[in-house]
N, C-alpha and C positions, 0 to 999 in steps of 0.2 A: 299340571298336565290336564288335570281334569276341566278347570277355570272355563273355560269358553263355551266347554258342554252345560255345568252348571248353569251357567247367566242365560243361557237361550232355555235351558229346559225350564228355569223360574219365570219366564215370562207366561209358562203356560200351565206351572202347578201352583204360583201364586190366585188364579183367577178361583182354582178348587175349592171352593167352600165347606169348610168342616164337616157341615150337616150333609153332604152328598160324597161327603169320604169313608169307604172302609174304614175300620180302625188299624186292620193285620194289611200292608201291604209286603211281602217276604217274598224271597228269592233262594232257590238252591243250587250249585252244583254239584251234583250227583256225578263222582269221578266214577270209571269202569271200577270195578272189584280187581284186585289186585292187579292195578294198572297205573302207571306216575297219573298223578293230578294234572288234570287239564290244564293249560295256560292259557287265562283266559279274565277278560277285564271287570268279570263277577264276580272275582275275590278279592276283587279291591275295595275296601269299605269306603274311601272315600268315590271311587266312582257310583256305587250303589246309593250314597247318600244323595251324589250329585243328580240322580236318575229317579229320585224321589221315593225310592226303597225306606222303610223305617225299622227292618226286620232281615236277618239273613239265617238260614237253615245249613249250617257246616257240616260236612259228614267227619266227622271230630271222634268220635270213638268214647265218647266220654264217659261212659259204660265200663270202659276197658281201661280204664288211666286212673284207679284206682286200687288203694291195697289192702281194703277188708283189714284195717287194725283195728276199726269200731264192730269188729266182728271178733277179731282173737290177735292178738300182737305178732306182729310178722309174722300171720298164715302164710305171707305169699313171703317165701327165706329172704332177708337181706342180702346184696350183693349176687342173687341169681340168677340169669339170665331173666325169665320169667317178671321179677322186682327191677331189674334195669330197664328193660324196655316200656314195662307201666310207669317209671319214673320218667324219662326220659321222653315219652308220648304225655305225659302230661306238664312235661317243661312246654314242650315243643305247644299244645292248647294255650295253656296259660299265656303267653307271647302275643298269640294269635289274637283271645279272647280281649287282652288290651286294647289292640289295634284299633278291632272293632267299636267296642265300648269308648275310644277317642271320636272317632269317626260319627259318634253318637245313634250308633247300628244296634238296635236290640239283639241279640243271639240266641238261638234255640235251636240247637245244635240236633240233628237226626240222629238218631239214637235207639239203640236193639239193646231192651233190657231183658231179661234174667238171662243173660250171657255173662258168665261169671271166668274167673283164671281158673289154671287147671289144679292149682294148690286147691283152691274151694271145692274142684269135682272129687279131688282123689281124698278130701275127708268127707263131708257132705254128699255126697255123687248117691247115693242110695236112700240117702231121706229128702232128695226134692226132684227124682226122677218119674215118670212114668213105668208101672211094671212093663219091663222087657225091653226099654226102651234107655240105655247109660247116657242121653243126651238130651232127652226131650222134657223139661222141668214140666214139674205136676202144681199146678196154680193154689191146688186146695190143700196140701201136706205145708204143716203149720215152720216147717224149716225152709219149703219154698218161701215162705211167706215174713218168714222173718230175715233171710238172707234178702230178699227185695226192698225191705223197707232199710236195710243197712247200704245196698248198693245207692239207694237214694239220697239216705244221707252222707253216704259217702261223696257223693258225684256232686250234689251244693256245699258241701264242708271243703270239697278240693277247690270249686270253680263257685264262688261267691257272686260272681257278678253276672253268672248266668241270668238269664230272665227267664227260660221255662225248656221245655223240651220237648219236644217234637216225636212221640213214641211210635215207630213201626212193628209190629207183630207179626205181620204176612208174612213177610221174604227174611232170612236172615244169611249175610252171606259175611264170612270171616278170613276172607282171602287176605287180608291187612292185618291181623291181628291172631298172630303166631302161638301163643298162647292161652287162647280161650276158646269156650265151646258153650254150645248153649244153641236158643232155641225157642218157637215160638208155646207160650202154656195153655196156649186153646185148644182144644178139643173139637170133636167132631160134632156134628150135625146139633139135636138139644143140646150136648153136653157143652157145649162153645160156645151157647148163650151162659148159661151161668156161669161160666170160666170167665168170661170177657166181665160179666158184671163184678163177681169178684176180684178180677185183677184192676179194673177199672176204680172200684172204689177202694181200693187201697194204696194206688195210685193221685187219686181225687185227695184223700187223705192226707197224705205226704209230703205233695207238689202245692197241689191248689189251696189247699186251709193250714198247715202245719205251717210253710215257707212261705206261701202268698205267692207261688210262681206258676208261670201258664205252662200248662198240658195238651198240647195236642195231640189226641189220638187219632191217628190214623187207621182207617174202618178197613183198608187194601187188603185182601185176601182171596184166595180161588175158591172157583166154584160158585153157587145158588146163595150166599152167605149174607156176613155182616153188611160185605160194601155195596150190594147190589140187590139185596133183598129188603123189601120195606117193611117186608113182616117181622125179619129177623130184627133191621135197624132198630125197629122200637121196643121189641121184647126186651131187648138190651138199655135202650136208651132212657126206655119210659121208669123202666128200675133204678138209674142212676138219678140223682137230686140233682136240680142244675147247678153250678158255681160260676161268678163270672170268670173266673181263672182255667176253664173246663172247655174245650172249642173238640166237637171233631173235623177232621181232617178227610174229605171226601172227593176221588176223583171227580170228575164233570161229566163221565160216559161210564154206562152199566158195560163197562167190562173192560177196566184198561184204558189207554187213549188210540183208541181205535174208530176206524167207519166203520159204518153197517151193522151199529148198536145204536140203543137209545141211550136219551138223556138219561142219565142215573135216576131213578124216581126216589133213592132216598134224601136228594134234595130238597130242600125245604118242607121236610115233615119232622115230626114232632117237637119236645120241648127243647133242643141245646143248641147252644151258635154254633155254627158249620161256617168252615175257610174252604175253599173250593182250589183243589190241586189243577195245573195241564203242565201240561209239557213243552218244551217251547222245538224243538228237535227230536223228536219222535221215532225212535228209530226202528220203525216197523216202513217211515215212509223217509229214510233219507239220511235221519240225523243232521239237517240245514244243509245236506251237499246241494242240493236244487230246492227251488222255491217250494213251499207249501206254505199254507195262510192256517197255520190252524187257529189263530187268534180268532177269525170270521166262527168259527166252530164252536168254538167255547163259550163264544158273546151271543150267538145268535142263536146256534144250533143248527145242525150240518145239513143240506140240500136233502140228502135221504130221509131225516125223519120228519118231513110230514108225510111221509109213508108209515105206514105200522111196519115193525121189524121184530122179527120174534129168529132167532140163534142163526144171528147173521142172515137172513133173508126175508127177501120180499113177501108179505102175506098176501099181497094183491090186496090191502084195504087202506084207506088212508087211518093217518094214525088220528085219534082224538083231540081235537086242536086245543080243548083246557087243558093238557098236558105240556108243561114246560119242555123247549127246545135247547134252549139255552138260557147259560146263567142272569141275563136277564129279566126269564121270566119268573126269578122266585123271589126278584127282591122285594114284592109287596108283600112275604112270608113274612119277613124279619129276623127271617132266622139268619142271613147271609152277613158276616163280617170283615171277609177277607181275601184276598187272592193270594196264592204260595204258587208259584212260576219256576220252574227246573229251567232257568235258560240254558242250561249244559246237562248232559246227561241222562241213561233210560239208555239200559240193556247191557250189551256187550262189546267191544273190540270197536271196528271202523261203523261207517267211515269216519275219516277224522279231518275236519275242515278246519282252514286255514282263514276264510273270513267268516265272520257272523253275521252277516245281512241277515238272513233269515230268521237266526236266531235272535236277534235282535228286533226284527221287526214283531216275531212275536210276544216277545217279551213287552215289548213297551205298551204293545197296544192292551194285551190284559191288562198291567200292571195301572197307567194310565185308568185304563174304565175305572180300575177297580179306587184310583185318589179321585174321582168323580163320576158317577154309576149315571148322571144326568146326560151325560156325553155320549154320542152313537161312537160306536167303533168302526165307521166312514172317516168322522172328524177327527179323530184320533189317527186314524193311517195314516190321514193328510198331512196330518200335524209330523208324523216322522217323516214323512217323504221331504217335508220342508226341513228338517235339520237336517237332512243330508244333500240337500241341494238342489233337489228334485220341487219345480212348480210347475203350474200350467199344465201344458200337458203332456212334460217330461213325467210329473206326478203322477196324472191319468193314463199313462203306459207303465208304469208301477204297478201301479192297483188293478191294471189288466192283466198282469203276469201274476200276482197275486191272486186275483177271483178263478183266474182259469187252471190255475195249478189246485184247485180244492177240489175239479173234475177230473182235471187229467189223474190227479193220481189214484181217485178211490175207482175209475172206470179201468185205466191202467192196472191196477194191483186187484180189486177187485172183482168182481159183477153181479148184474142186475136179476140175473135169471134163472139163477139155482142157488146151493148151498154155499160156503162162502171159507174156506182156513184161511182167516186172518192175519195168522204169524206163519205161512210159508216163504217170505221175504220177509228178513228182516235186519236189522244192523248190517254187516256187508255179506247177505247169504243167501239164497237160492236154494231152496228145500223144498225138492217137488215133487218125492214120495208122498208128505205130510197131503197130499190134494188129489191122492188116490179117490176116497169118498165124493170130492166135487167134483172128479172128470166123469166118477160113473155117472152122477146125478146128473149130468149135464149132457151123456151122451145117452141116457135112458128116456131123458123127455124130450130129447129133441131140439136142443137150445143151442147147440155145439155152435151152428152160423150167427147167431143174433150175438152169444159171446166175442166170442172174434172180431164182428162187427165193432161192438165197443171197445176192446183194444185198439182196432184201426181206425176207433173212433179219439180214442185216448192221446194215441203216437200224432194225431193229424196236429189236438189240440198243442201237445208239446212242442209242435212245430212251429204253431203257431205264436207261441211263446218263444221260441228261439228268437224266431221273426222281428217279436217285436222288441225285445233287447237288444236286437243290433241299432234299434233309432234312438235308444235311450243317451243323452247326452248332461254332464252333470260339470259346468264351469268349474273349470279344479277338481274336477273329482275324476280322475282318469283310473285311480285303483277303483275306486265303487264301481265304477260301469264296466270293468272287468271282471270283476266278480261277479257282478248281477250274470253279465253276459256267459261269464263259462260255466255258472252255476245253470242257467237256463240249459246251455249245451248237455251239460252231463245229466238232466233229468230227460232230456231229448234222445239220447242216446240210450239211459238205464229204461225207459218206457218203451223205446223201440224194441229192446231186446226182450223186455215183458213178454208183449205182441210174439215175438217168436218163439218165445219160450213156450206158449199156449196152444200155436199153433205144431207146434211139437208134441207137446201133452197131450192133445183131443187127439192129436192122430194115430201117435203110438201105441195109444191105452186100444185101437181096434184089434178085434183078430186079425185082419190083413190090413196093414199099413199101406199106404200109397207112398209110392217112393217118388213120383214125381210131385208130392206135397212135403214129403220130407228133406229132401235136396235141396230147394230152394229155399228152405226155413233155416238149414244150417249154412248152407254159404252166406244167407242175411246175418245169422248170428254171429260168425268167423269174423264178416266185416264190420261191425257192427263193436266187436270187441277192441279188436284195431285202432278203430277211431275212439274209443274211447282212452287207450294207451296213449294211443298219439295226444287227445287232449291232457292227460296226466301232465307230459312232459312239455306241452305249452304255454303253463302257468302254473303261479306259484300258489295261485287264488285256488287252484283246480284243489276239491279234497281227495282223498285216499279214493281207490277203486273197489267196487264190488268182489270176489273173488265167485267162481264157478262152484262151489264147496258148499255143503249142507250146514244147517248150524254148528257152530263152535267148529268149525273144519272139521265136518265129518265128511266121508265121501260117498257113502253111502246115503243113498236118494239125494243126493244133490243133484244139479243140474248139470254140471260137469259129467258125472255119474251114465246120466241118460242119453246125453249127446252120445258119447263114446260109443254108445249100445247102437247107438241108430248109424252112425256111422260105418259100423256095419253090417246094418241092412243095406245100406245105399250103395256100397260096393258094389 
C-alpha cells in the first residue's frame, strides 16, 4: 500500500547525509482523552518508516498495564476487574509493540508516571501522598520513591523491547484508564525545582544507566516554570549529570504552540540534548480543517517575533535579533537532536477532519528539515507539493495559500494592538467571556478601529486564499484539490465569522450599544453560519463544524451565549 510512497520519498531521504541528520526523528498521535483513537495513517508503522520516521511516541498507557507483583504478589487481586483490564491493555501493547518493532520503528511510548492502580492507592495511598492532598504523590517520601522505581521496572520487565520513554508531568489526564489515579510529584514554585531534580535522577537512574534506555522528559508545564523559564531550566538541568540516554523534551514557543509568544529561550541553553516538540494541527488554530503552515513557524520563527513580545503583546520594540526565532537558529548550540511532530492531536473534541493535507504537509516539512537541518524548509514544501502532484506553478499557488494562512490566522484570531486570550477559540469553541480583559483594553486606549481593521484585514486575506484554490489543478488528483479547495472555504467562512464575532464584542462591551452596528454583524453571522452548514453537507473532505458553545460546551460566555443577548437588544 505504502510502496509507491516509499520509492518517491527515498529519492529524497537517500540524498540526507548522516552528518546533517537528527538522530531522534519521532512522531505522535495524541488521541482526545476519552475519545476512540483517531484513524489515521500515523499509526501505521510501516507508513511511518516509509516517511522516513525512525521513532513513534504511542499514547499506550504503559504506566497502567502493569501489576505491581515485583511490589507484593497480587496487590492488584487476580481475576478483578481492576487485574483484567491491566492484563488485557497490556495484551492489546504487547501486539502493538511487535508491529512496530517489525517495521523497524523505535517506540517510546508517552507516558504519566507515578500514576499507579487503585489496589496500590487503597494500601499505600498515605505514604506517597501530599498532606491534604489523597492523589497528588509526594516525589521526596521514600515509599513514593520506591513504588517508582518498581513501576519502572515493572513497565521494561512487561515491555522488553521498548526503547525508552517519553515521560509527561505537566498534564495528567486518566479519562482511558478506569482504574487508576495519580498525578504529577512536582511542587510549586522553589519547591519543583528540587522535586523535578529528584524525580529526574531517579529516573536517569533506572531508565538511562540501570536498562540503557532513552528518557525523554518533557519540561510542559503552566505558568513562569520548568518549560519556559531559562532560570528555572537550568537550576534543574545544571544539577542533573548529562547521560547520552537523557534528552529533554521542549515545546518550540514559551507558552504552548501558540502566536504572539516568543521562541521558547530555554532552547539551546545549558548542558543536555533537547528534541524540540510542534504540533502539526493545533487546535487553538483549526485542528488541519483549513490551511495553516505552522511548519514555516517552527523552522524559521513566526512574522511577529522580530518584534519583542512580552504576555501576548506588542512592546512597541523590536525584539533582539541574537535571539533565536526558530529552531534553526540554535542548531550551532549543539544541543539540538531531534524533532517529535504530533501529526494528530492537542486539546479536545473537533473539529475532526477527514483529509490531512494540512496535517500532512506539516508534518513532513519539520520532520524532513529535521533528517537534514542543511535544507531550507522552501525546498522541503516544494518537495511535498511534488509528491502530491502539484509543480510549477500549481506548487507556487500551494505555497501562496500556505504563507498567507500564517497571517490570516494570527490577524484573524488574534491582534496587534492590545492584550491578547490566546485560548478564547479553540478546538471547536468560541469563548468570549474569557476576552473580557482584551475588549476593556482595547476599548480604553482607543484601538477598537485599527482591531477591526485587521480582522477585515484577515477575512480579505482568506478570501484571497479561497481565490486561489479554486485554480489549483492536480492531474489525477481530483480529491487533493477538493480538499485543498473546501479546506480553504471553511477557514474563509470560520475567519469571516471571527470579524463578526469582534465586531460584536467591541460593541456590546459599550454602555450604549449601536444597534445599527449590531444588526448587521448578526445577520453577517446567521449567514455566515449557513454557509458553513451548507458547506458541511457538500463534501466529504469538509471537517466537523465549529459549534456556538464555550469550551467543553459550556454556554455560558460562549458566543452563542452573547448573540442571543444582543438579539435582544436589536428587537
Amino acid at each position: 500500500m505504502f510502496r509507491n510512497i516509499a520509492l518517491l520519498l527515498l529519492l529524497f531521504i537517500n540524498r540526507e547525509t548522516a552528518a546533517q541528520s537528527l538522530p531522534f526523528i519521532m512522531d505522535m498521535v495524541y488521541n482526545n482523552p476519552g475519545e476512540a483513537p483517531f484513524v489515521t495513517k500515523y499509526n501505521n508503522p510501516d507508513y511511518l518508516k516509509s516517511a522516513g520516521f525512525n521513532a513513534m511516541v504511542p499514547k499506550w498507557y504503559v504506566s497502567c498495564a502493569i501489576t505491581y507483583d515485583n511490589v507484593q504478589k497480587n496487590i492488584v487481586p487476580l481475576n478483578s476487574p481492576e487485574r483484567r483490564w491491566i492484563d488485557s491493555t497490556a495484551t492489546v501493547i504487547e501486539r502493538k509493540l511487535a508491529e512496530y518493532k517489525k517495521a523497524g520503528i523505535n517506540v517510546y511510548p508517552f507516558t504519566d508516571l507515578i500514576v499507579f492502580p487503585n489496589s496500590i492507592w487503597e494500601k499505600y495511598g498515605d505514604s506517597i501522598s501530599t498532606k491534604g492532598d489523597a492523589r497528588k504523590p509526594d516525589i521526596n517520601r521514600p515509599m513514593t520513591q520506591q513504588l517508582l522505581r518498581a513501576q519502572i521496572a515493572g513497565i521494561f520487565d512487561r515491555f522488553p523491547q521498548l526503547d525508552g520513554i517519553v515521560l509527561r508531568f505537566g498534564e495528567t489526564y486518566l479519562h482511558d484508564t478506569p482504574f487508576h489515579k495519580g498525578g504529577s510529584p512536582i511542587g510549586n514554585g522553589k519547591q519543583g525545582i528540587q522535586d523535578h531534580i529528584t524525580f529526574i535522577n531517579i529516573l536517569r537512574d533506572e531508565i538511562c544507566v540501570k536498562r540503557n534506555k532513552k528518557l525523554f522528559y518533557r519540561t510542559w508545564d503552566f505558568g513562569y516554570n520548568f518549560h519556559n523559564n531559562p532560570d528555572y531550566y537550568l537550576a534543574v538541568t545544571n544539577a542533573i549529570a548529562p547521560h547520552p540516554n537523557l534528552i529533554f523534551s521542549i515545546k518550540y514557543q514559551q507558552g504552548d504552540f501558540l502566536r504572539m509568544t516568543p521562541f521558547n529561550p530555554t532552547l539551546g541553553i545549558g548542558k543536555h540534548k533537547q528534541i524540540v516538540e510542534s504540533e502539526s494541527a493545533m487546535e487553538v488554530y483549526g485542528k488541519g480543517a483549513h490551511p495553516y503552515y505552522a511548519a514555516y513557524g517552527v523552522i524559521n520563527g513566526w512574522p511577529e517575533t522580530k518584534y519583542e513580545i512580552v504576555d501576548a503583546r506588542f512592546t512597541g520594540k523590536l525584539n533582539n535579533p541574537s535571539n533565536p526565532r526558530g529552531i534553526k537558529d540554535i542548531l550551532n548550540k549543539g544541543l539540538l537532536c531531534g524533532v517529535y511532530t504530533w501529526s494528530r492531536g492537542g486539546g479536545w473534541t473537533g473539529p475532526y477532519i477527514t483529509s490531512e493535507i494540512w496535517t500532512d504537509l506539516n508534518t513532513y516539512v519539520v520532520s524532513h528539515w529535521g533528517m537534514n537541518t542543511s535544507r531550507s524548509e522552501e525546498k522541503i514544501f516544494y518537495e511535498f507539493a511534488a509528491l502530491h502532484g502539484m509543480t510549477g506553478i500549481q506548487a507556487d499557488r500551494f505555497r501562496q495559500i500556505a504563507m498567507l494562512s500564517i497571517e490570516a490566522v494570527r490577524k484573524g484570531q488574534c491582534n496587534s494592538y492590545a492584550n491578547n486570550q490566546v485560548w478564547w477559540s479553540r478546538d471547536q469553541f468560541f469563548s468570549v467571556s474569557v476576552n473580557k480583559d482584551v475588549i476593556s483594553d482595547i476599548l480604553k486606549e482607543n484601538v477598537a478601529d485599527k482591531v477591526l481593521a485587521e480582522k477585515a484585514e484577515a477575512t480579505g486575506m482568506w478570501k484571497q486564499i479561497e481565490d486561489i484554490s479554486k485554480n489549483i489543478t492536480i492531474p489525477g488528483g481530483d480529491s487533493t484539490v477538493e480538499a485543498i479547495r473546501v479546506s480553504c472555504t471553511y477557514g474563509r467562512i470560520k475567519y469571516a465569522l471571527c470579524e463578526q464575532m469582534w465586531i460584536m464584542m467591541l460593541e456590546y462591551a459599550k454602555p450604549n450599544p449601536d444597534k445599527n452596528i449590531l444588526a448587521p454583524a448578526v445577520q453577517k453571522y446567521d449567514q455566515l453560519w449557513a454557509e458553513w452548514r451548507a458547506l458541511k453537507t457538500s463534501s466529504k473532505y469538509c471537517a466537523t463544524l465549529y459549534t456556538d458553545m464555550g469550551f467543553l460546551n459550556e454556554r455560558g460566555g460562549s458566543i452563542g451565549e452573547m448573540v442571543d443577548a444582543i438579539r435582544k437588544v436589536i428587537r
